[in-house]
N, C-alpha and C positions, 0 to 999 in steps of 0.2 A: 504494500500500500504506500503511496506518494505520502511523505509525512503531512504535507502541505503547498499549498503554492508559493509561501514564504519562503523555502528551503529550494527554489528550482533556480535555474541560470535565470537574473533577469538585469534589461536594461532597455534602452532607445530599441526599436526595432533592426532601427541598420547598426546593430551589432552581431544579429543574428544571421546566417547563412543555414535558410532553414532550407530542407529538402524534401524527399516525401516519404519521411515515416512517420507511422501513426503516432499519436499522444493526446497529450493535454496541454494547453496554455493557459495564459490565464492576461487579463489585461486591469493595469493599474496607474490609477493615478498619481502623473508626478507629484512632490514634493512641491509646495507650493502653488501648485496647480486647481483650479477650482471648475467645479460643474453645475452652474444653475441651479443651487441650494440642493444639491442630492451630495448624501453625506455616506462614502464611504464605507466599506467594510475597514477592516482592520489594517493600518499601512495602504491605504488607497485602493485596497484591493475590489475593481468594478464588474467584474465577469471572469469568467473558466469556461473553456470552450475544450470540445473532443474535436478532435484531427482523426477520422477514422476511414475518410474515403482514400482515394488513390491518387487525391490531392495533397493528401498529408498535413504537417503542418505549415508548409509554403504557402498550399490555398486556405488555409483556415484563419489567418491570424487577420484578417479583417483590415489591413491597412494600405492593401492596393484592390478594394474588391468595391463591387455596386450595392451602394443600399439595398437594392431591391430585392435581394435575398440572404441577405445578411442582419440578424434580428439585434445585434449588439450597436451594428451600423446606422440602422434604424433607429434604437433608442437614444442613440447618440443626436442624430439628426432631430429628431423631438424636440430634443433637451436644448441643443443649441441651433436651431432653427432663427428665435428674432436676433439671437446675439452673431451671429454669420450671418445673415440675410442670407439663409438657404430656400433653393425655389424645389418644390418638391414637383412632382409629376404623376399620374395616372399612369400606367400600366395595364393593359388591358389584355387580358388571359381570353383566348379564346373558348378556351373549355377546361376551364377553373375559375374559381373567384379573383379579380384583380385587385391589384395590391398597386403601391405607389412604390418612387426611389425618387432621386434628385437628380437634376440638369445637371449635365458633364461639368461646368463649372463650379455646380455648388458639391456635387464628388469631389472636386479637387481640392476646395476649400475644406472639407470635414478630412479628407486626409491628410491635408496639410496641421489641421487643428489635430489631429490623433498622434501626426510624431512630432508635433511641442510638446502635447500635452499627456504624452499615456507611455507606459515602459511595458513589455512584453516580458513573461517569463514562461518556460517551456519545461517538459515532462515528458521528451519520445518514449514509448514505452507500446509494444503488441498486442495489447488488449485494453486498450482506455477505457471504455464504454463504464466497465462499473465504478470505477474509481471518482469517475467523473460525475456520478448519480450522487456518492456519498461526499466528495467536496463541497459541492456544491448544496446539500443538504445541508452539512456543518456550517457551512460559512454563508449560506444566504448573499450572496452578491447584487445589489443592484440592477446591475443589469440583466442580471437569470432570472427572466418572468415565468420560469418553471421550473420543478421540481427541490422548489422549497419553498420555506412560510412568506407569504407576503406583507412585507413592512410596508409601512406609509409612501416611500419610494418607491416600490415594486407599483401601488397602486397608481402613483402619479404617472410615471412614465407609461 
């Protein structure tokens, strides 16, 4: 078992040379860093994500990817929407429910805002899936609007 996401490699994103094997990350806010009155897990810790497709954790860590399917992304963009004057957009699924993402511009701008403001730490490891059930359970993060209790922040976002 991962003792914690406090004990994994972390830092700025472009420190890592992530590739594709499977794990867990986990994303947190800088030192000094603030996000529209949502207040942190412990040491800024904001979300744990599983890296379990054959993207690994290269395609998972959310910091060159589209809102529109990415739910940590998402919540981000919520969150700092008036403070970016991000422009979101409609999506339209043909044969699914549509969902929205944001204008190529305001992407660039929310991942510009992700490597000032947020450090990556990572967990490669073969079999993520449960580990990542019970972190995330334990530590309740912010941005995981599932599979733990919902605080006041889980609610707002």
């Amino acid at each position: 078992m991962p003792l914690s996401p406090f004990s994994w490699p972390r830092g700025p994103r472009s420190q890592f040379s992530l590739g594709h094997e499977h794990g867990l990350y986990a994303l947190f806010l800088r030192k000094g860093a603030t996000l529209n009155g949502i207040a942190p897990a412990d040491s800024g810790l904001l979300y744990i994500g599983l890296a379990a497709n054959r993207q690994g954790l290269k395609g998972r860590c959310h910091f060159n990817a589209t809102t529109r399917n990415h739910s940590p992304r998402k919540s981000l963009a919520v969150l700092l929407m008036g403070e970016l004057a991000l422009e979101p957009i409609l999506v339209v699924k043909p044969n699914a429910r549509h969902t929205w993402s944001l204008t190529p511009s305001s992407e660039q701008q929310l991942t510009a805002w992700m490597h000032e403001n947020l450090e990556v730490a990572i967990f490669p490891c073969l079999t993520p899936e449960p580990f990542e059930t019970d972190l995330i359970g334990r530590f309740a993060p912010p941005l995981n609007l599932a599979k733990c209790e919902q605080t006041a922040d889980h609610r707002r976002i």
